[in-house]
Every structure is written in structure tokens, then in C-alpha cells.
N, C-alpha and C positions, 0 to 999 in steps of 0.2 A: 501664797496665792494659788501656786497648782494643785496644793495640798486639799486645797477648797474648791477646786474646782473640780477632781478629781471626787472625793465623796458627793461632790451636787451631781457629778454624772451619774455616779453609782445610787443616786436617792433618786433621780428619775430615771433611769434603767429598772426599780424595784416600783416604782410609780408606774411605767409601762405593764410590768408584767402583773401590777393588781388591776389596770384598767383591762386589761386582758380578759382577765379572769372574771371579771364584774360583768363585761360585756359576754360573753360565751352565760353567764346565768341569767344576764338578760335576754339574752336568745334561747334558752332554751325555757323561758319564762313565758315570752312571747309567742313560741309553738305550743304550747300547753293551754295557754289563754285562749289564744287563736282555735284549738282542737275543742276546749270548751264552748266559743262563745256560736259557733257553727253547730253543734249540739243541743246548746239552749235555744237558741234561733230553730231548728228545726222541730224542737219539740213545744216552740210558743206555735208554732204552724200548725201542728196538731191539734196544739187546744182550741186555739182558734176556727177550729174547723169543725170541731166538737159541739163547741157553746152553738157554732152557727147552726150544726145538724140537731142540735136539743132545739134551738130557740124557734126552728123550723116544724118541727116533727112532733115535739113533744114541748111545748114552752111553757106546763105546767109542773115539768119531772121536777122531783126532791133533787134530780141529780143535775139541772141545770145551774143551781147554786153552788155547788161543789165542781163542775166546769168552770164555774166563773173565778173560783179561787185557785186550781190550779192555773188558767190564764194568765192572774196576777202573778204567782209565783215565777210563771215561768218570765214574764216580760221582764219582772224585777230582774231575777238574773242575768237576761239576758243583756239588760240594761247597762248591770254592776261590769261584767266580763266585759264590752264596751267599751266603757270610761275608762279599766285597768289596760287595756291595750294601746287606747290613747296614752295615758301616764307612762307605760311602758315603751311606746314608742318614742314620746317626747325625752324619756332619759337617754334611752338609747344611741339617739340622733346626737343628745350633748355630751356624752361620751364617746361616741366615733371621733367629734371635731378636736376633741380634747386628743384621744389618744395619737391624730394624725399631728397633731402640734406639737406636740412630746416629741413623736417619731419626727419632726423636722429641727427640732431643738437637740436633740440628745447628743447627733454626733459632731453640731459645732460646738458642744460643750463638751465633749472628749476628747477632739481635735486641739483646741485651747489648754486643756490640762496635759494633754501629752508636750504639747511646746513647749510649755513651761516660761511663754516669754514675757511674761509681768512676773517683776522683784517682789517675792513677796516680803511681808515688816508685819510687825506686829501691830501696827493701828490699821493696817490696809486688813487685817486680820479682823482686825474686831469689826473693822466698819462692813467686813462680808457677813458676819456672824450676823451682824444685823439684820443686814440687810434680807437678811434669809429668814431672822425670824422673823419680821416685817409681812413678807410674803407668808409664813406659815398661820400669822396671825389674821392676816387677813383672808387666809381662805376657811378660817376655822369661824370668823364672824360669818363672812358669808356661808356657810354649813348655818351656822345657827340662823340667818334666818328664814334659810329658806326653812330649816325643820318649823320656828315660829309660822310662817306664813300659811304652809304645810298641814300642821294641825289646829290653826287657827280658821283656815280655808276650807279646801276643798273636804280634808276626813271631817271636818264638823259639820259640813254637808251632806256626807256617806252617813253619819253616825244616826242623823236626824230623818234623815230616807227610812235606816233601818226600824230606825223607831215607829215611822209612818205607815212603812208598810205591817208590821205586826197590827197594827190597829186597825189600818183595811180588813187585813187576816180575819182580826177574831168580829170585825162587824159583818162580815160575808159569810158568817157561820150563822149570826142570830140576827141583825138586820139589814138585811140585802140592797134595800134600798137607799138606804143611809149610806149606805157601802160605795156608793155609785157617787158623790158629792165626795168623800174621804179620796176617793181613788183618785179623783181631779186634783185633788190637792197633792196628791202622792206624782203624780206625772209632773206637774207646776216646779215639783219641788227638784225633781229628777233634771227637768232641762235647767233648773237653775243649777244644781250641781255642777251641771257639765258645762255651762258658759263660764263657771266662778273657775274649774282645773284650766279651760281655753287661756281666758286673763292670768292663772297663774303662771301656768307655760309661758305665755309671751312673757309678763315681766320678767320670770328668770332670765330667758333667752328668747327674743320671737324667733321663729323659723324664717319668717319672710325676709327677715335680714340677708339673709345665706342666701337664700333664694334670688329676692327681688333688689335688693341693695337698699341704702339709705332713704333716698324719699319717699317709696311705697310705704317703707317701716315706720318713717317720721306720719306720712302721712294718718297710717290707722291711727300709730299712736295718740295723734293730739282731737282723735275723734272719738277714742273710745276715751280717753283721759277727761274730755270735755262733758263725752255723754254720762260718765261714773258720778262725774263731778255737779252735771247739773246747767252747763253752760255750754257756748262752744266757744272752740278755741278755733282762728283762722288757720291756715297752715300756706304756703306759696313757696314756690321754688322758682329762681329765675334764673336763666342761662341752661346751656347743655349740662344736663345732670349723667353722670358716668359712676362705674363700679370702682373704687377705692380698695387698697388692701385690705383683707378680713378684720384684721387687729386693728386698724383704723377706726375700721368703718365701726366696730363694737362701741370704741372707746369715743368716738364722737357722736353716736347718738346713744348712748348710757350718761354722757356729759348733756347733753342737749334734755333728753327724755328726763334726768336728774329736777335740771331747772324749770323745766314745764311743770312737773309735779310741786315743787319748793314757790312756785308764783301763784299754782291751783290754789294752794291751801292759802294764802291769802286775799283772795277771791274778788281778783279785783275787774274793775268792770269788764274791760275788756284785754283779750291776751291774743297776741299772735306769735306764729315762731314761721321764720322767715329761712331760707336759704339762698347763700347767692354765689352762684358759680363762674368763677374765673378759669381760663387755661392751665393755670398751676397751684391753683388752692380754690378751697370751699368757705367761703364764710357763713356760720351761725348766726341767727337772733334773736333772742327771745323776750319778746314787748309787752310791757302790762302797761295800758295807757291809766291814768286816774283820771275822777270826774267825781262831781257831786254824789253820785250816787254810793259812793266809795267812805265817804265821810259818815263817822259816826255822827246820831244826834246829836250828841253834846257838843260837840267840834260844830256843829254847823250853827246848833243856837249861839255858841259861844261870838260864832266872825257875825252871825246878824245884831246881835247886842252890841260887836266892837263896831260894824259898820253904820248903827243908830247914831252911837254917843261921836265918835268923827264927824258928825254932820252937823253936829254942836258946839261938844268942848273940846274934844279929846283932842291931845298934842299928835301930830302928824307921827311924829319918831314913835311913839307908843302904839297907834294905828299901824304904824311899819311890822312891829315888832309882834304884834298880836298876828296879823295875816302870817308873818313867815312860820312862826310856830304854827297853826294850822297848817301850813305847808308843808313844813316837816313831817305832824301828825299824819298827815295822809299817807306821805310817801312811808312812811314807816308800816303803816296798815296796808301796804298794795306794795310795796316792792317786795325783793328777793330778803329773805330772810338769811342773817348772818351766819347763822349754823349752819345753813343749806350752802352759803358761799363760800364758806370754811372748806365743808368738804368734796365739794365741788372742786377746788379751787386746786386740795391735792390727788384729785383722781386725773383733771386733766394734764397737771405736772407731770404723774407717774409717767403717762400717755406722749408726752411731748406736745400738745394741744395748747397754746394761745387765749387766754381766758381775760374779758373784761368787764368790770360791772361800770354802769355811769354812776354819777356824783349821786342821781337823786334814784339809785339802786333800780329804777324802771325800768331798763335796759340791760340784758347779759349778752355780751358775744362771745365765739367761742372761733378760730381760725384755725385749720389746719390746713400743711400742704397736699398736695399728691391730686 
């Protein structure tokens, strides 16, 4: 076991010194961005003052068309430099947390291997090996999707900007006016870039967490998750709400935020996510109520047909039996989905978190101390 604990120091000791290295070129990313996007900004200021001095003095010049495309050019960039400094700030800040974490883990992990005071055996051997690649494997899934999100997101947004603006470009050369309608779309497209990187950023990691603690964090989330989604979601917190340890607070609302999403997708009427605070622990809740409105067609002509022929012939036990399967049907259409409780179920374990679903899957809690 020292033997293991001893390279896991020496594997986050060289962990440390690449997150080092990564940050020192994101700084030195972010001065360069920064020295750009101060540059393009000053010189859209020019144009801008250009077009205004043509559109004034001369609003018939060949060369007010050609002011107007430098304009674009330069907003675009300015735009582009912008968004990269947000994305470069938003790494930046998730790798500062990361590396002061490291640096608060590192030397109770060399202090433990210098001891040497757990026997180590060869199944305590294997079960670290595991457990290590466990952890490698799971930060290699999470690598892949934030890369899927990544270029499925925001660059598919950058890629289709560049596309849009080329076609301003070459309409500001031969139809100006046309040029003026395209350009609206080119801006439309820009701000939605930059909300789609905002929502990236937060699911990776929100800021406000760090910042503002769990319920501000809970709170956007189950608004902007509602508004994504098309519905809302209530959100309430009762009792004195207080800051939580960092690690905590990540892994109970990444658990909580999990099942908010896992209840969205099966859309059920109404959803609310509840907090309730004690002296010495927090409890979770997260409620999908069902109701007619929830029920397929089929399911609902099905109980009106069983509820015609009961008023006839139908045996009472068969009337029984027909309603509970609709009942089943529904909660299976509007509760938490098994996959989603599955992995839910081992994130909050990792975590040490208190996880419950009820019988008829409607209700998730989730209880942690602190």
C-alpha cells in the first residue's frame, strides 16, 4: 500500500507541475487575447466613425460601401477575441480550483506514504489499482464529453458565424442593401454563440457555485433548465441556507442538477426541486407531480373504455387491474428514469450523499450532512 501511495503522490506531483505549465499558457494566452481584442475594439471605433463621417459628408461615396465592410470585419473580430477570452477565462478559473486542490491533497498523500501505516497485501493492491483506474477512467469520459459538447456547441456556432460573415463580406461588395438584412442575422447568430459558450461554461462548472454557494446555483439552474426545456420548474428553499464545503457543495448539486435534467426529459407536468435546511444537514428534493395531462392518448382512451364497460359488466378485479396498469403507465412516462438512477445513484455514493427514489419513482431525495 505505501508502494501505491507513494507513485499516486509522484502521479499528482507531475499532475501539479503540467497544471502549472497549462496555466502560465493560459496566461500568457489571455495577455495576447486581451492585447488583441483592445486593438480590434479600437480600430471598430475608427470605422465606426468613418462610415459615420462618409454617411454624413459624402453618403453617396463608392467608398461608404467599403467602410461598411471594413466595420463588419472589424466588429466580427472584435467579437471573436471577446468570446475567446471568456473561454479562456472560464478555463483558467477551472484550473486555478483544480490546481489549489491538488496542492491541498498532495502532501496528505506523501505524508500517508512516508508512514507507511496500512499492511499492504496483494488484493488491497489490486483493489488500489483499481480504484485508480476508476478514477482515470472517469476523467477520460468526462475529457470526452466535454470535447463532444465542445464541438458539437459552441465551435459549431463559431464555424457557422464564419460562414455567415463571408456571405455578408461578399454581399457588401455587390448588394449593400441586402447586406443590411444578412448582417442582422450575422449579429442574431453571434449573441446566440455567446449565450450557447455562457450555458456551456455553467454545465461544466457554474462560477456562481464558488462564488454564491448552492441555492443561487440551484436557483439559476432549474430556470435556465426550464427555460431550455420549454416549461418551468419551481425551485424553494426553506430554513437558513449557509456555505457548505467546496467538494460538497459540487457533488450535491451536480447530484441534484443530474436528476433535474433525468425528470426534464421526461416532461412531466409539473416539476419542482425543493431544499430544506436543518442545523446539521441539507435535504434535496426533486418532485415531478403527474396528472392527466401526462398521459398518452392511448392510456387515456384505454381507462375511458375500461371506465364505460365497469358501469356495465366488467368484473370490479379486472376494472382494478386495468386502472393500476395505467397507473403504472404514467409513472413510468413522468418519473426518473432507471439509467439516470443508476448513475445518479453511483456519483452520489462516490460523494458520500444519501440518495432516495420513492416506490412510484416521482420523488428523488438526496441528504447530505454539513
Amino acid at each position: 500500500m505505501t508502494t501505491t501511495l507513494g507513485q499516486l503522490a509522484d502521479q499528482l506531483a507531475a499532475d501539479q507541475a503540467t497544471l502549472e505549465r497549462e496555466l502560465a499558457e493560459i496566461d500568457m494566452l489571455l495577455r495576447q487575447t486581451a492585447t488583441e481584442a483592445e486593438r480590434h475594439e479600437a480600430r471598430r471605433v475608427q470605422a465606426e466613425q468613418r462610415v459615420a463621417a462618409l454617411e454624413r459628408d459624402t453618403p453617396s461615396s463608392p467608398d461608404l460601401t467599403e467602410a461598411h465592410a471594413q466595420l463588419l470585419a472589424q466588429t466580427r473580430r472584435e467579437t471573436m477575441m471577446q468570446a475567446q477570452l471568456e473561454v479562456l477565462g472560464g478555463k483558467q478559473r477551472a484550473l486555478q480550483r483544480f490546481r489549489d486542490r491538488l496542492a491541498e491533497a498532495l502532501p496528505l498523500v506523501r505524508g500517508a506514504a512516508e508512514q507507511g501505516s496500512v499492511t499492504s497485501s496483494a488484493a488491497a493492491s489490486g483493489g488500489a489499482d483499481g480504484s485508480s483506474h476508476d478514477v482515470l477512467a472517469a476523467q477520460e469520459e468526462l475529457r470526452r464529453d466535454i470535447s463532444r459538447q465542445m464541438h458539437d456547441g459552441p465551435a459549431q456556432s463559431i464555424a457557422n458565424i464564419a460562414l455567415q460573415a463571408q456571405v455578408v463580406q461578399r454581399l457588401f461588395e455587390r448588394q449593400p442593401k441586402q447586406a443590411q438584412a444578412e448582417l442582422a442575422e450575422l449579429v442574431r447568430m453571434v449573441e446566440h454563440a455567446l449565450e450557447a459558450t455562457k450555458d456551456f461554461i455553467f454545465d461544466v462548472r457554474p462560477m456562481v457555485l464558488d462564488d454564491l454557494g448552492l441555492v443561487p446555483t440551484l436557483r439559476r439552474s432549474t430556470l435556465e433548465r426550464g427555460r431550455r426545456a420549454g416549461f418551468a420548474v419551481r425551485f424553494e428553499s426553506v430554513g437558513a441556507d449557509r456555505r457548505l464545503p467546496s467538494e460538497l457543495e459540487s457533488a450535491l448539486f451536480r447530484v441534484i442538477d443530474d436528476a433535474l435534467v433525468a425528470y426534464i426529459s421526461a416532461r412531466p407536468p409539473e416539476l419542482t426541486v425543493k431544499l430544506d435546511w436543518s442545523e446539521h444537514a441539507v435535504r434535496a428534493q426533486v418532485h415531478a407531480s403527474t396528472g392527466e395531462a401526462s398521459r398518452p392518448a392511448a392510456t387515456r382512451a384505454h381507462a375511458a373504455v375500461a371506465a364505460a364497460r365497469h358501469e356495465r359488466t366488467m368484473p370490479a378485479a379486472l376494472a382494478s387491474m386495468i386502472r393500476e396498469q395505467e397507473h403504472d403507465d404514467t409513472l413510468r412516462a413522468t418519473g426518473l428514469p432507471e439509467a439516470a438512477w443508476e448513475e445518479i445513484s453511483r456519483r452520489a455514493a462516490s460523494a458520500g450523499l444519501i440518495v432516495k427514489l420513492s416506490t412510484d419513482r416521482s420523488t428523488f431525495e438526496v441528504v447530505a450532512a454539513g
